[in-house]
C-alpha positions as CSV (number, residue, x, y, z in Angstrom):
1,X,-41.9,-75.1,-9.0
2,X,-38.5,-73.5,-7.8
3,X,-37.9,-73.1,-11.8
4,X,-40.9,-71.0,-12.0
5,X,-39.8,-69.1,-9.0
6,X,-36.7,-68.4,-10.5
7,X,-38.0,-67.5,-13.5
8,X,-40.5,-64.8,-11.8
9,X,-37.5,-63.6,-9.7
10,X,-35.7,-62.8,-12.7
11,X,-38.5,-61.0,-14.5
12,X,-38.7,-59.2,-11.3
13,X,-35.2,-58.0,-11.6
14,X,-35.4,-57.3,-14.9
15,X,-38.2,-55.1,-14.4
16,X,-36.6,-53.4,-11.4
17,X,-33.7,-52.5,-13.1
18,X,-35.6,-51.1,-16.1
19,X,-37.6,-48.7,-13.6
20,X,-34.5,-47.5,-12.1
21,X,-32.9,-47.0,-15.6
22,X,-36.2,-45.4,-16.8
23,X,-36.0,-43.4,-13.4
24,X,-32.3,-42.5,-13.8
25,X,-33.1,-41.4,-17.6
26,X,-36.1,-39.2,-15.8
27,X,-33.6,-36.8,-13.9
28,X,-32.4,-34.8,-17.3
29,X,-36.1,-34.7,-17.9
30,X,-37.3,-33.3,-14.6
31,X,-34.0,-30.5,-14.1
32,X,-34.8,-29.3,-17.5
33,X,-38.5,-28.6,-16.4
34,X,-37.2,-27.2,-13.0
35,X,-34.8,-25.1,-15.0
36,X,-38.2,-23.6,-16.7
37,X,-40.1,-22.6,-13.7
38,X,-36.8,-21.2,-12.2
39,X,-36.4,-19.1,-14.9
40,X,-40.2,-17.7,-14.1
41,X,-38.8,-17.5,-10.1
42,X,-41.1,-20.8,-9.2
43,X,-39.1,-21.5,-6.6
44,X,-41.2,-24.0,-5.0
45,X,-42.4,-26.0,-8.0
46,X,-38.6,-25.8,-9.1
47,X,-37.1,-27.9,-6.1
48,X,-40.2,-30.0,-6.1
49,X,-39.1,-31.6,-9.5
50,X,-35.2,-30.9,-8.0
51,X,-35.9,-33.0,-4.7
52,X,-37.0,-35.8,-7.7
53,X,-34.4,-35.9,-9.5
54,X,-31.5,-35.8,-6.9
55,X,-33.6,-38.7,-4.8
56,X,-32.2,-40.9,-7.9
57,X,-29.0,-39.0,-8.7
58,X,-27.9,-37.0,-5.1
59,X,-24.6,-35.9,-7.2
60,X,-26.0,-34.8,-10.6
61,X,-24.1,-31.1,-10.9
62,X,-26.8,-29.1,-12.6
63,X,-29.3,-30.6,-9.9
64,X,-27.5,-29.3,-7.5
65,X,-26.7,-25.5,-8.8
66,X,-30.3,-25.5,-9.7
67,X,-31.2,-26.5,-6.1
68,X,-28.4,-24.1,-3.8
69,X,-29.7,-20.9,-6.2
70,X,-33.8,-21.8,-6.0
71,X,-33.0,-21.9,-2.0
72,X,-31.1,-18.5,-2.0
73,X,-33.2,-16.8,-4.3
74,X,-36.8,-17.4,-3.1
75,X,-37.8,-14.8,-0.8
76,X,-40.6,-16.7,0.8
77,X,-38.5,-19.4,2.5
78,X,-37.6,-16.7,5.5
79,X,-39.3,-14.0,7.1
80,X,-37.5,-10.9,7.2
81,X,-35.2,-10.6,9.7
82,X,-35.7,-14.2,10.9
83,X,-31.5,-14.5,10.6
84,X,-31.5,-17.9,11.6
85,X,-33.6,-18.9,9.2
86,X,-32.0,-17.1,6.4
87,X,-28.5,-19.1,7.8
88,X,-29.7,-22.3,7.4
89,X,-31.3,-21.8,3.8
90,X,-27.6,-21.1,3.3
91,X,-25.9,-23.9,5.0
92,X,-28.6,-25.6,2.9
93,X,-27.5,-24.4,-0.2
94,X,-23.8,-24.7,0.6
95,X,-24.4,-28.6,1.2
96,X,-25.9,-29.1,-2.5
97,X,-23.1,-26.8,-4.5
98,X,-20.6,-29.0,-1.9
99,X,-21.6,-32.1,-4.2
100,X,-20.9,-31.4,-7.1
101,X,-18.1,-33.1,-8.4
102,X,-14.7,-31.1,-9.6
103,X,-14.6,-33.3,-12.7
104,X,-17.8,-31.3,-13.7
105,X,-17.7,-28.8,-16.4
106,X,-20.4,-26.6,-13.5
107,X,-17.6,-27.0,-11.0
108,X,-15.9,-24.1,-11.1
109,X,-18.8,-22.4,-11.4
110,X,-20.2,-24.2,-7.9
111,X,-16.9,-22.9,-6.6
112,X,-18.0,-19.6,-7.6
113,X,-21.1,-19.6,-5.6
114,X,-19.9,-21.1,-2.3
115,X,-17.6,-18.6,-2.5
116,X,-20.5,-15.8,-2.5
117,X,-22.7,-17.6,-0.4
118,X,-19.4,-17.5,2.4
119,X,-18.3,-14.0,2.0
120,X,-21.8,-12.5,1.3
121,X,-23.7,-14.7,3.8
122,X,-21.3,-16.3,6.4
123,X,-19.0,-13.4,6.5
124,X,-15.9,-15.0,5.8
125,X,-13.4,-14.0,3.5
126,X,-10.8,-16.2,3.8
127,X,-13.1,-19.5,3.0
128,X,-14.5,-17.5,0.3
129,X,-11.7,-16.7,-1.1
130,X,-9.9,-20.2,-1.2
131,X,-13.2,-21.0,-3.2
132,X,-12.4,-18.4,-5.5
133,X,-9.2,-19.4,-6.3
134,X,-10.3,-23.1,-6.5
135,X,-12.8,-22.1,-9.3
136,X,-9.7,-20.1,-11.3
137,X,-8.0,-23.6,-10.9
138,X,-10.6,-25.3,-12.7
139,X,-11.3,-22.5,-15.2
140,X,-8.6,-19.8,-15.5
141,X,-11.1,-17.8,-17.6
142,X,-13.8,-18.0,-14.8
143,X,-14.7,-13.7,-15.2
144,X,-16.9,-13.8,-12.0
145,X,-14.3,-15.8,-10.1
146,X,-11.8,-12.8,-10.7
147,X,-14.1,-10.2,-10.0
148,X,-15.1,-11.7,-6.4
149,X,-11.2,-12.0,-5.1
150,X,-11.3,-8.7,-5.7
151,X,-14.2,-7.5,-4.2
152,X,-13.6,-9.5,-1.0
153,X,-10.1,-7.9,-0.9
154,X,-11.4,-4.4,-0.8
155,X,-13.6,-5.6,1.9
156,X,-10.7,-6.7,4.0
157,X,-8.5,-3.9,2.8
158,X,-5.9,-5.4,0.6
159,X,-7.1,-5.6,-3.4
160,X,-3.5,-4.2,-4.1
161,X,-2.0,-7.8,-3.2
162,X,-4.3,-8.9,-6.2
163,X,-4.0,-6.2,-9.0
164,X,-3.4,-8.7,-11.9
165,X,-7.0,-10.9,-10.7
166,X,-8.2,-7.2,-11.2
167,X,-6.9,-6.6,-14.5
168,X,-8.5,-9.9,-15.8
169,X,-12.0,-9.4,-14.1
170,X,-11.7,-6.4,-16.3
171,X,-10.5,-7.9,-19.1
172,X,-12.4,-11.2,-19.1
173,X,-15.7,-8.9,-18.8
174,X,-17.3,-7.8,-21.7
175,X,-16.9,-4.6,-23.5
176,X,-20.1,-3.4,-22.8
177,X,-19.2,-4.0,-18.8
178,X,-15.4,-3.1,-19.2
179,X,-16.3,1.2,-18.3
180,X,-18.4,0.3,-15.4
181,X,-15.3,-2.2,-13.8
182,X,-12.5,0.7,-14.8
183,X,-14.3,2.9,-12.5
184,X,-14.9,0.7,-9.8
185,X,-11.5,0.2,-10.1
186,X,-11.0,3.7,-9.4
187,X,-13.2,4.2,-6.9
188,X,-11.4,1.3,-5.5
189,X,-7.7,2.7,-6.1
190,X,-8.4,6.4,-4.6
191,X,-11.9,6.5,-2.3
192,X,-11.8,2.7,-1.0
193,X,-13.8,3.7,2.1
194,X,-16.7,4.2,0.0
195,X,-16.0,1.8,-3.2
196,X,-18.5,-1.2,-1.8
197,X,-21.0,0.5,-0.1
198,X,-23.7,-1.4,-1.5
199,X,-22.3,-4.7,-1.3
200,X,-21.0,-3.8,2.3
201,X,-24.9,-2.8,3.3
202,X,-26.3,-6.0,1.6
203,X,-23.5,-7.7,3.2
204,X,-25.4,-5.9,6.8
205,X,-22.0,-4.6,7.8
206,X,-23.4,-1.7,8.8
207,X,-26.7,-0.5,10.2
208,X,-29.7,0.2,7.8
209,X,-29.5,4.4,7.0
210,X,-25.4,4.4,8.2
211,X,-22.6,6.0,6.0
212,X,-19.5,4.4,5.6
213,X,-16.9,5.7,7.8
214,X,-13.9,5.3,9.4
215,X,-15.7,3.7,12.1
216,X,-18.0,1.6,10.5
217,X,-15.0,0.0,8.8
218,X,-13.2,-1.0,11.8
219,X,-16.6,-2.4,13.1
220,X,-16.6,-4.4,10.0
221,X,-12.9,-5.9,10.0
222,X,-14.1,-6.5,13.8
223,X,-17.4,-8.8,12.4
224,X,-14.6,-10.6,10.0
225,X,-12.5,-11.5,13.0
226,X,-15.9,-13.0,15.0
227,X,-17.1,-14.7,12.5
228,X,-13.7,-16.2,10.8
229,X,-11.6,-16.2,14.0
230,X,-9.0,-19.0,12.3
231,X,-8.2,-16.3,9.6
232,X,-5.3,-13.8,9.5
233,X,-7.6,-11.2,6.9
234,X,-9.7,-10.1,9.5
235,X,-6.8,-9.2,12.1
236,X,-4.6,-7.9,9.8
237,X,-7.2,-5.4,8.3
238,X,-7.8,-3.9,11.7
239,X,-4.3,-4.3,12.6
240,X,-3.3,-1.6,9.6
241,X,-6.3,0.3,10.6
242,X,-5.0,0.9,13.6
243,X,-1.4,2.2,11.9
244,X,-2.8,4.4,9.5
245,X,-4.5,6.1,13.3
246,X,-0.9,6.4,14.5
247,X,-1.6,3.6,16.7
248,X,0.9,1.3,15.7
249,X,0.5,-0.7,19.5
250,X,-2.8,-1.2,18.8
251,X,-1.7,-2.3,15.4
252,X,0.5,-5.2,17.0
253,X,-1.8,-6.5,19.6
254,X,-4.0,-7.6,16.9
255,X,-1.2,-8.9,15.2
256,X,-0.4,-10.8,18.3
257,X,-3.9,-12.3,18.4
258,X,-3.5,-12.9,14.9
259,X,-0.6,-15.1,15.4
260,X,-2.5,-17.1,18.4
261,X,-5.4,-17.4,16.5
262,X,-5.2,-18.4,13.1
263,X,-3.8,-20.9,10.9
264,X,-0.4,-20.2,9.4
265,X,-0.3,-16.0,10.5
266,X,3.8,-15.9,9.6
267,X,2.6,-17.4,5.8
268,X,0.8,-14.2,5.5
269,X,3.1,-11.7,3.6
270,X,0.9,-8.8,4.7
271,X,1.0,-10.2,8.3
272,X,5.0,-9.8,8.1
273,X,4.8,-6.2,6.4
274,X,2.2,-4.5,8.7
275,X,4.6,-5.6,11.5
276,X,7.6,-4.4,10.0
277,X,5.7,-0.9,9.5
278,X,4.8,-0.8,13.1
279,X,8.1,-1.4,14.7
280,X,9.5,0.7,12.2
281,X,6.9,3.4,13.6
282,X,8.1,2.8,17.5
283,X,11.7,2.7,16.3
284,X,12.4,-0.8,16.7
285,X,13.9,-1.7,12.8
286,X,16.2,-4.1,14.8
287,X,13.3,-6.2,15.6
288,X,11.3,-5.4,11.9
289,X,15.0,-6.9,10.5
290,X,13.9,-10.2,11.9
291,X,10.6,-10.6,10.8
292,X,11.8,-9.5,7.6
293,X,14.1,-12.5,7.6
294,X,11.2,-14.4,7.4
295,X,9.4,-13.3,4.6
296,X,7.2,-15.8,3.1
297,X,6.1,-16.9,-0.3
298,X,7.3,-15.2,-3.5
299,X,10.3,-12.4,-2.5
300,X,7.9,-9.7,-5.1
301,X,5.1,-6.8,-4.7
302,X,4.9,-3.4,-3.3
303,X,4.8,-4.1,0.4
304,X,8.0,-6.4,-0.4
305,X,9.9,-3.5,-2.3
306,X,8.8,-1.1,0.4
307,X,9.9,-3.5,3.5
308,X,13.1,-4.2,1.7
309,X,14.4,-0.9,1.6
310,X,12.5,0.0,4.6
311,X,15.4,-2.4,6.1
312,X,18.0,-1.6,3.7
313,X,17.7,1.5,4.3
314,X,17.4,1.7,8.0
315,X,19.2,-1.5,9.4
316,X,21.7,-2.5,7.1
317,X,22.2,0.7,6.1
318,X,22.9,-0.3,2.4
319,X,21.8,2.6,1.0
320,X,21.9,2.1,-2.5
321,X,20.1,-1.3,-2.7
322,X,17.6,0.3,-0.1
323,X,17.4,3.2,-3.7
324,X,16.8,0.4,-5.8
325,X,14.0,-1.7,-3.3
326,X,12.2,2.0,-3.0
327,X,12.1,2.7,-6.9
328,X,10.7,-0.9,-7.2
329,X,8.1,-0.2,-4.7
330,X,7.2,3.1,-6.1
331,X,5.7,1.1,-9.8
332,X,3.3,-1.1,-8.3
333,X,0.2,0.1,-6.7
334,X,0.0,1.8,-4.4
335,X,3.7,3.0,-4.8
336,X,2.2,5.4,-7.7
337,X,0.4,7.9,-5.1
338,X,2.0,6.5,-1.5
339,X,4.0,10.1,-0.8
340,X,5.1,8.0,2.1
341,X,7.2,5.4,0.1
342,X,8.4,8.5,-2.3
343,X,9.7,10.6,1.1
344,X,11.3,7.4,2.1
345,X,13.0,7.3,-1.5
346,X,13.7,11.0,-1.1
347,X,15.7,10.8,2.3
348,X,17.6,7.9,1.4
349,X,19.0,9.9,-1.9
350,X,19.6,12.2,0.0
351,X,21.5,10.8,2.9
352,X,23.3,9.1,-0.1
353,X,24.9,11.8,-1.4
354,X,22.2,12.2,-4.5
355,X,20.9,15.6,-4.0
356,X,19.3,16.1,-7.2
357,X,17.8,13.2,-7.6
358,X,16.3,13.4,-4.1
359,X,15.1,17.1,-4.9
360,X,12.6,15.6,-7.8
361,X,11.7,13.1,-6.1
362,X,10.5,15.2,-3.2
363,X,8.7,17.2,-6.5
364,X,7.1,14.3,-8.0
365,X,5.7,13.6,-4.1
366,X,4.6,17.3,-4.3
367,X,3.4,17.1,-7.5
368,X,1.4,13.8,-6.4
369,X,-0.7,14.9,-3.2
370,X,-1.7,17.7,-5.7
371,X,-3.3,15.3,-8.4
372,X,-5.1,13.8,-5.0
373,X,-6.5,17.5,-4.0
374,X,-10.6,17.4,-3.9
375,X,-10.7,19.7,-6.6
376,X,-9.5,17.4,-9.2
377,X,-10.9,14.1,-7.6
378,X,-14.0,15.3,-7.3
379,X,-14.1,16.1,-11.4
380,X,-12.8,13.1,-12.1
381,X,-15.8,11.5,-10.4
382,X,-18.4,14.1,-12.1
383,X,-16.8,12.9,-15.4
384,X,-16.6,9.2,-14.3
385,X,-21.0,9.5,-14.0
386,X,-21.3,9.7,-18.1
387,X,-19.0,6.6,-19.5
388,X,-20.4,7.7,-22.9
389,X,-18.8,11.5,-22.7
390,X,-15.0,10.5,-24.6
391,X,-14.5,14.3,-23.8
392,X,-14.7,13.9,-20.3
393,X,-13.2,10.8,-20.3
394,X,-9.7,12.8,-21.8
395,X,-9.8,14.1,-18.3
396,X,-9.4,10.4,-16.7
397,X,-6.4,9.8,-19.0
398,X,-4.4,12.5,-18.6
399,X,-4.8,11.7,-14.4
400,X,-3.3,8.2,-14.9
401,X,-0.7,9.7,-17.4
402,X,0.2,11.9,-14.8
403,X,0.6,9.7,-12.3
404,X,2.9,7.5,-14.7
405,X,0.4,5.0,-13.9
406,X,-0.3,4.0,-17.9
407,X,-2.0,0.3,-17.8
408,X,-5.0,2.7,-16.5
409,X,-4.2,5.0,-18.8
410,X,-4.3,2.7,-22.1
411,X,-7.4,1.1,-20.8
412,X,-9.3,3.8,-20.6
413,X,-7.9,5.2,-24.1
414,X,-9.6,2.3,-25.5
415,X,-12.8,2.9,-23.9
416,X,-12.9,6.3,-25.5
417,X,-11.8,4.9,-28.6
418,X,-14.4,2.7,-28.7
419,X,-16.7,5.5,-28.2
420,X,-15.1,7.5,-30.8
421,X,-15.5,4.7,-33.5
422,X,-19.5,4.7,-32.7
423,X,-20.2,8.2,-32.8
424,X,-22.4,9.4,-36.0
425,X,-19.7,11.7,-38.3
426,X,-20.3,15.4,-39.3
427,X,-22.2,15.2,-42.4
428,X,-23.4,11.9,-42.6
């Protein structure tokens, strides 16, 4: 008797274990016919056969994508303007791209759209953005990963801090894209109030029918700070919003809630520059000296050069190294068009016995604000509306060559190369 028991048992196991194999072997099956109906937008039917398959394997990586973009994507899960709703579709979503693994060959693109999902739908940058760089760690040639640390720069007002992830969301795109990401990129470098209009109203930064303004933006650097109150982006965006109104003790009371608020606010280099710029503004270089002292991260960048011969300049008054920090400055964007930085350059020649030198250089700052006149911008953007006209696109060139600023300059050469190659020949 207990021999024949132990014999059914054992059957029973063995039949157990094949369903759950045959079950396990059933996921690929079922996320390959989800992946058909989400290609026809059947949302529903899609994380039917999605809920299946992650029941038997809650970690499987395509699953889980599959899952997080059926649950963003259909519009019938929340009724417009039902917010709450729409949050917890996200938090939903964010739970399933959470799982997957980072060993996964998917993983850096998960990381790509947790990022999205928390700087498009959570409103914060700075978790998005750590995702962002995560998926670059996994996949150094991750395009979109590039191209979203730069977008939620712009948003919080410092893309200049990551021109190279620029270049290679350029580069990285393809050709056919490359045009349209050179002129976001100027839109970005010379009109950044109104670069990411779109994105900022899908985004609902600003009221439904509103313009982007100078109001609207601080408004928006205000939503960053409620809704990511741990992060210095937020802050430090209003905080230089503030400066540029000639309001630098406005500027530093957000900096002081910055540094009670979030985590690490002295790691931040842009933290330590915007107050340098401030005391600077009220006279107090004495004080800017200090925090320069405690620069952090890599000693390199524009707002580096520019504080280092800001103090140079002023403090120490070594003038010739304060030269040197300036004309470094100068090269990297902004330097190219910040008059500012070139009037600083201009005065310190000057003081330092260099008259001539500091006579162009108050030209070239001349000859700068003229390139930036409306006149000439606003052609610039009339040829920028046809990337297929090479003639207009001459006009684009010569701008950058003019304002020595020649990575631009050669990548916009090749666009119109490009279009020169495929254009049908006289007589042919």
């Amino acid at each position: 008797m207990l021999k024949k028991l132990g014999i059914l048992l054992g059957l029973a196991s063995v039949a157990a274990a094949s369903w759950f194999m045959f079950e396990i072997a059933s996921v690929r099956t079922r996320v390959t016919e989800a992946q058909a109906f989400a290609e026809d937008e059947q949302w529903r039917q899609a994380r039917h056969l999605l809920r299946q398959a992650l029941r038997w394997n809650p970690s499987d990586a395509e699953a889980n994508l599959l899952m997080a973009e059926s649950l963003v994507r259909d519009e019938l899960l929340t009724a417009p303007g039902d917010a709450e709703a729409g949050l917890k579709v996200v938090d939903d979503a964010i739970l399933h791209l959470s799982r997957i693994n980072e060993g996964s060959p998917l993983a850096s693109e998960a990381q790509v759209q947790l990022g999205r999902l928390k700087a498009t739908q959570k409103l914060q940058p700075g978790a998005a953005l750590n995702h962002f760089k995560k998926a670059i760690e996994l996949d150094a040639n991750n395009q979109e990963a590039y191209f979203w640390v730069w977008k939620v720069n712009e948003l919080v007002g410092r893309p200049y801090t990551v021109v190279e992830d620029i270049w290679k969301a350029i580069e990285l795109a393809p050709d056919e894209l490359q045009p349209k990401l050179l002129r976001d990129w100027y839109m970005g470098e010379f009109f950044a109030l109104t670069a990411n209009a779109a994105l900022e109203a899908q985004m609902g930064l600003r009221p439904l029918g509103v313009a982007p303004s100078n109001q609207t933006q601080a408004e928006q650097y205000l939503i960053f700070i409620n809704e990511e109150p741990d992060s210095t982006l937020g802050y430090v965006a209003l905080a230089r919003w503030f400066l540029a109104a000639g309001a630098p003790k406005d500027c530093l009371l957000q900096l002081d809630k910055a540094i009670q608020n979030a985590k690490e606010p002295l790691q931040d280099p842009l933290l330590i520059a915007t107050i340098i710029r401030a005391l600077d503004d009220l006279g107090k270089i004495d004080e800017a000296a200090k925090y320069f002292d405690q620069w952090p991260g890599e000693k390199s960048g524009y707002e580096y050069w520019r504080a280092k011969g800001l103090i140079d300049h002023k403090f120490h008054r070594n003038l010739p190294e304060a030269i040197e920090a300036y004309e470094k400055a100068k090269t990297i964007w902004p330097g190219p068009v910040d008059w500012r930085t070139w009037n600083l350059l201009s005065n310190c020649q000057r003081e330092n016995g260099q008259a001539t030198e500091a006579a162009a250089t108050a030209n070239r700052s001349n000859e700068i604000e003229r390139l930036m006149r409306a006149d000439i911008q606003s052609t610039l953007r009339a040829n920028l509306g046809n990337l297929n006209d090479p003639k207009g696109l001459q006009d684009v060139i010569r701008f950058y060559e003019d304002l020595g600023m020649n990575r631009e300059a050669k990548a916009w050469q090749s666009v119109v190369d490009s279009l020169n190659s495929k254009a049908p020949r006289k007589g042919s």
